[in-house]
C-alpha positions in Angstrom: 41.0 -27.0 -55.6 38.6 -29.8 -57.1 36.2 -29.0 -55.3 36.5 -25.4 -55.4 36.1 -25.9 -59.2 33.0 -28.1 -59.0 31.3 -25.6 -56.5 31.9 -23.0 -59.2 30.7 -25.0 -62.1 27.8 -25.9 -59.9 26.7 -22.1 -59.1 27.0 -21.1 -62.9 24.7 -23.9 -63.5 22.4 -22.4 -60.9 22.2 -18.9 -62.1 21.9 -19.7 -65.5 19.2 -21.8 -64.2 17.7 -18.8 -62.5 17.8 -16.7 -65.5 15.3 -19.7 -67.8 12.9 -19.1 -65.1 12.8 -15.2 -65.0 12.4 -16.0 -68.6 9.9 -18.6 -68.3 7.8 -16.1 -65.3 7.9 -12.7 -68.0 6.8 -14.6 -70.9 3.5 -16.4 -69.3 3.2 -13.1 -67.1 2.7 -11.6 -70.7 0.8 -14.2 -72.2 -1.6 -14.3 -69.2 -3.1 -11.2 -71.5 -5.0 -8.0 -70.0 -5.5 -9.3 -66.6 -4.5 -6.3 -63.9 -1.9 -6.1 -62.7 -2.4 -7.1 -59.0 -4.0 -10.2 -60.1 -0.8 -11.2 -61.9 1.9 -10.7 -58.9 -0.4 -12.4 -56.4 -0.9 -15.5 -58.5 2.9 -15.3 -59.4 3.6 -15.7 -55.6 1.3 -18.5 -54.6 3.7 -20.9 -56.1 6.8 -19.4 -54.1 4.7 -19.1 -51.5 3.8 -23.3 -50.7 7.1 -24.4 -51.6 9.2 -21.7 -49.4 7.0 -22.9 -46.6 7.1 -26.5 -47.2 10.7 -26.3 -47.0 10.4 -24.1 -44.2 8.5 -27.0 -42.4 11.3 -29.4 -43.3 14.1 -27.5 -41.4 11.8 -26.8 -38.6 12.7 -22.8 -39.6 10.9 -19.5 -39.3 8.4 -18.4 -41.0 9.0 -14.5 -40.1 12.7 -14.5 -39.3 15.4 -13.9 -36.7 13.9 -11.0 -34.5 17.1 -8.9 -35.7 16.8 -9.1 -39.4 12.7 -8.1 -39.0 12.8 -5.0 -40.2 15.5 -5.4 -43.2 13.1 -8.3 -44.0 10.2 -5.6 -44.0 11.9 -3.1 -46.0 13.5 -6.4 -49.1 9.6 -7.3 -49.0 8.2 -3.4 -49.3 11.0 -3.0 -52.4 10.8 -5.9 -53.8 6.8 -5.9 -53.8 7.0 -2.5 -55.4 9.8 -3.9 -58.1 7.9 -6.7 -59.1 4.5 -4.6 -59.8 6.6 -2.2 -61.9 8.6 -4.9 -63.8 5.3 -6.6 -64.7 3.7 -3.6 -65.7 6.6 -2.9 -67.7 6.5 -6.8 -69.3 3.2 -6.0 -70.7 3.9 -3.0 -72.2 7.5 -3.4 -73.8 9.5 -6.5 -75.5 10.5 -8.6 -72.6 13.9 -8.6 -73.4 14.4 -4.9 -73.2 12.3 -4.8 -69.7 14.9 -8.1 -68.6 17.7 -5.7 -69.4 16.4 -2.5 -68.0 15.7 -4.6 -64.5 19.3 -5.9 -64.7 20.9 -2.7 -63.8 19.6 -3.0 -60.5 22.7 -5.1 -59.7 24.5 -1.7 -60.5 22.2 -0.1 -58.0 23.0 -2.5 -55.2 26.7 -1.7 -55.4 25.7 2.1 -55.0 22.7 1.6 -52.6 25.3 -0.6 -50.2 28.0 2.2 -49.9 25.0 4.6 -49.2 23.1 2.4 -46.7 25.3 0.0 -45.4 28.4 1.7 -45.7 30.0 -0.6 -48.0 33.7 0.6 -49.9 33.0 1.7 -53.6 35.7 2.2 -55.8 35.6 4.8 -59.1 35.7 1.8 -60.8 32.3 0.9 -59.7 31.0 4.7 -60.1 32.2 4.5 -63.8 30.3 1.0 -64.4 27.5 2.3 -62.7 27.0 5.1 -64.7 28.0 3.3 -68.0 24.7 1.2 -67.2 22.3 4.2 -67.1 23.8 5.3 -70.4 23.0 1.8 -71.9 19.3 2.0 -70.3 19.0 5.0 -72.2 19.7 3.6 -75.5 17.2 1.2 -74.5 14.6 3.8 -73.5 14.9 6.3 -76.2 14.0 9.5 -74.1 11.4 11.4 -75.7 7.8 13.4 -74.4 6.1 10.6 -75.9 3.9 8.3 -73.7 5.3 5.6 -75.6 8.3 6.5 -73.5 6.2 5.8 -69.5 6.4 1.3 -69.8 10.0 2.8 -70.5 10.4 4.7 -67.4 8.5 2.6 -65.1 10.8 -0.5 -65.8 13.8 1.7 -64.9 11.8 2.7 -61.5 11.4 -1.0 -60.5 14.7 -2.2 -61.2 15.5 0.9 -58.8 13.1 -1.0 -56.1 14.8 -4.4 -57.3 18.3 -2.3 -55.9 16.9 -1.5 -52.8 15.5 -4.9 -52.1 18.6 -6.7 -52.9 20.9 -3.9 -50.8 18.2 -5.4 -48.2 18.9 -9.1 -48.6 22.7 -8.4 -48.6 22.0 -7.7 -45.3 21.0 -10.5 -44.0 21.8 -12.9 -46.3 24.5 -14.2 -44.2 22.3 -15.3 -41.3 18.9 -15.7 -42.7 17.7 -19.0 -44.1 16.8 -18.3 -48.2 13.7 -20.4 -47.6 12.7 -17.7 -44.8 13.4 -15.3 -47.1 11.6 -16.2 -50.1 8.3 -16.7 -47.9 8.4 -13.8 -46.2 8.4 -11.6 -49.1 5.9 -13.6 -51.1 3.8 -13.4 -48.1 3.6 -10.0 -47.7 3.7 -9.2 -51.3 0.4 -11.0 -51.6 -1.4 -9.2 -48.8 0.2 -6.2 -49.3 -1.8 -6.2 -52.9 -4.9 -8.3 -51.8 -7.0 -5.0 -51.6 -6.3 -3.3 -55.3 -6.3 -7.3 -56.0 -9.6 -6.9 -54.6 -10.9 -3.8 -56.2 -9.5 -4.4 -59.7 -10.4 -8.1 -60.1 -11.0 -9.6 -63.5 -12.3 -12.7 -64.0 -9.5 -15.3 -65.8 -10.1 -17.6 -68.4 -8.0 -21.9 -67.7 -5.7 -20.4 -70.5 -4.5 -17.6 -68.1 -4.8 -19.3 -64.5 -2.1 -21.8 -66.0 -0.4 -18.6 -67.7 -0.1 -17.8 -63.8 0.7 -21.3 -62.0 3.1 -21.2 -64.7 4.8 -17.7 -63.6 5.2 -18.4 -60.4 7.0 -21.8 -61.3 9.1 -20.2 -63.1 9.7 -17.1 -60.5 10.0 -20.2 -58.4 12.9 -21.6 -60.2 14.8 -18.4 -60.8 14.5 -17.7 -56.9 15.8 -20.8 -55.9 18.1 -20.6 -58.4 20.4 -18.0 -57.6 20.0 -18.3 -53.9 21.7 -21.7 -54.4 24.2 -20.6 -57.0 25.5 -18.1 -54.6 25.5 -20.9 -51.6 28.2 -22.3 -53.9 30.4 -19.7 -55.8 30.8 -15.6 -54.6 29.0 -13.3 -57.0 32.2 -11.9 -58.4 32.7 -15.6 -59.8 29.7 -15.8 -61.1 27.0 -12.6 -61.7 27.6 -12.4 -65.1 26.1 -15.1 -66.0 23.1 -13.9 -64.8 22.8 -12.2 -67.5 21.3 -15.8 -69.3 18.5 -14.3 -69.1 18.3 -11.7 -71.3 19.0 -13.8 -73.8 16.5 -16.3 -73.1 13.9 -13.3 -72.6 15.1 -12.5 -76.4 14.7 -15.9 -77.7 11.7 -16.9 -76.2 10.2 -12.9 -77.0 11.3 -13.6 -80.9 10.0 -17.2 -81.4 6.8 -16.4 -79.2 5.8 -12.4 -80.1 8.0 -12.2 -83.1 9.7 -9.0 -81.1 13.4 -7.8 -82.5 15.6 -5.1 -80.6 16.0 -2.4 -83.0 20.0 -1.2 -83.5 19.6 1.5 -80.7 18.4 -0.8 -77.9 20.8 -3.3 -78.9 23.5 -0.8 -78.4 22.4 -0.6 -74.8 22.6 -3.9 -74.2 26.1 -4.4 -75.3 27.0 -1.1 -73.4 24.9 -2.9 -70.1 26.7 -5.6 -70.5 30.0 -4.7 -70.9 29.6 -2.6 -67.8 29.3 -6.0 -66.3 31.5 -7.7 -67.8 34.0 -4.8 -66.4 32.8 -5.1 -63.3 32.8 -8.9 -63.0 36.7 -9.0 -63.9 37.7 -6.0 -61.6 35.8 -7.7 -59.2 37.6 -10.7 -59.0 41.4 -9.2 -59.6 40.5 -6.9 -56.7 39.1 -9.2 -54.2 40.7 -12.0 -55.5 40.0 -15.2 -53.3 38.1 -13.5 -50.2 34.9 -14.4 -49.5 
């Protein structure tokens, strides 16, 4: 029982861990200024990149995988790749703490993505949450024919990459090392965007190569971090702390850019998060102790 409760303690300390880096990566991915986008996720991967593979080299892993979680590995890398260039364009075009939100209903999306894909039960409970979450994005997003309206939009399309990705790594998750994982996809994010990397490069300044190094620490941090916290606590136990990081996305986005959520986007976060909360708590009184 001890234990149990230290392994729980241990895995909210994780993800709200997880959720300082994420922070950490979208503010220096925004103060890394007008460099293209390209530029900024493959720099943001390098970090993830050396340290998935020196820890690969220390358990004498894989670098590509078990032969039967390839292509699910594939597919987590081609979403997530997709998700991250969206989310950062999004970043520099919006307060970070409304793109952090709008990238947190992807969680949302896994639950319906896994009973599409993977066949996965899903309860009206979870239908009604789900859709409870859209309605919060769009008090976030303000729908109008504006063009102030497409960073809007866009964030809302990668956190539905970010859903497919994750559907992915629930996959294999069970049998795949995280380390594996995590190198993998920064591998292939970085050569699938070497060539626009290529085409659109802009020279940096110090000031934004260490804007960079210090995304990918942080990415590197909130990786790790929730892999781990999930090693030691189920997600029903513990997702909704997750949600850390929106408010270290707003503190860091007020003290740093002076932004402020106006009344209509904070609406949507307290409906987002509510929806959460809801699911978090029928979550665990439905499942109760399985794993």
């Amino acid at each position: 029982m001890i234990k149990t409760k230290d392994n729980r303690i241990k895995g909210i300390i994780f993800i709200i861990l997880s959720g300082f880096g994420f922070a950490l990566m979208s503010l220096f991915i925004k103060l890394s200024g007008d460099l293209p986008v390209f530029e900024k996720v493959i720099f943001r991967n390098l970090v993830s990149l050396f340290v998935a593979g020196a820890l690969i080299i220390k358990h004498h892993s894989s670098f590509i995988g078990k032969r039967e979680n390839r292509p699910y590995l594939f597919l987590r890398s081609l979403f997530g790749a997709f998700g991250m260039i969206f989310n950062f364009y999004a970043i520099d075009h919006m307060a970070i703490a409304d793109a952090s939100m709008i990238n947190k209903i992807s969680p949302f999306l896994v639950v319906l993505f896994s009973f599409l894909f993977l066949k996965e039960n899903v309860k009206i409970q979870h239908l009604i949450t789900i859709l409870m979450a859209f309605i919060g994005a769009m008090f976030i997003v303000k729908p109008s024919f504006s063009v102030e309206v497409i960073p809007y939009a866009i964030a809302i399309v990668g956190a539905v990459f970010a859903g497919l990705a994750y559907t992915c790594l629930r996959k294999i998750s069970a049998n795949e090392g995280y380390y594996t994982t995590v190198f993998f996809f920064s591998a292939f994010t970085i050569i699938f965007n070497i060539v626009p990397f290529i085409l659109n490069y802009k020279p940096m300044s110090l000031n934004q190569f260490l804007c960079l190094m210090m995304a990918g620490v942080g990415a590197s941090l909130g990786q790790f971090g929730i892999t781990l916290a999930y090693t030691y606590a189920p997600a029903r136990e513990i997702s909704i702390f997750d949600y850390s990081n929106v408010i270290f996305s707003a503190i860091l986005g007020f003290f740093i850019f002076g932004e402020m959520p106006d009344v209509i986007s904070t609406i949507g976060y307290v409906i987002i998060f509510l929806s959460a909360f809801y699911m978090f708590n029928f979550n665990k009184k439905t499942y109760g102790d399985q794993t």
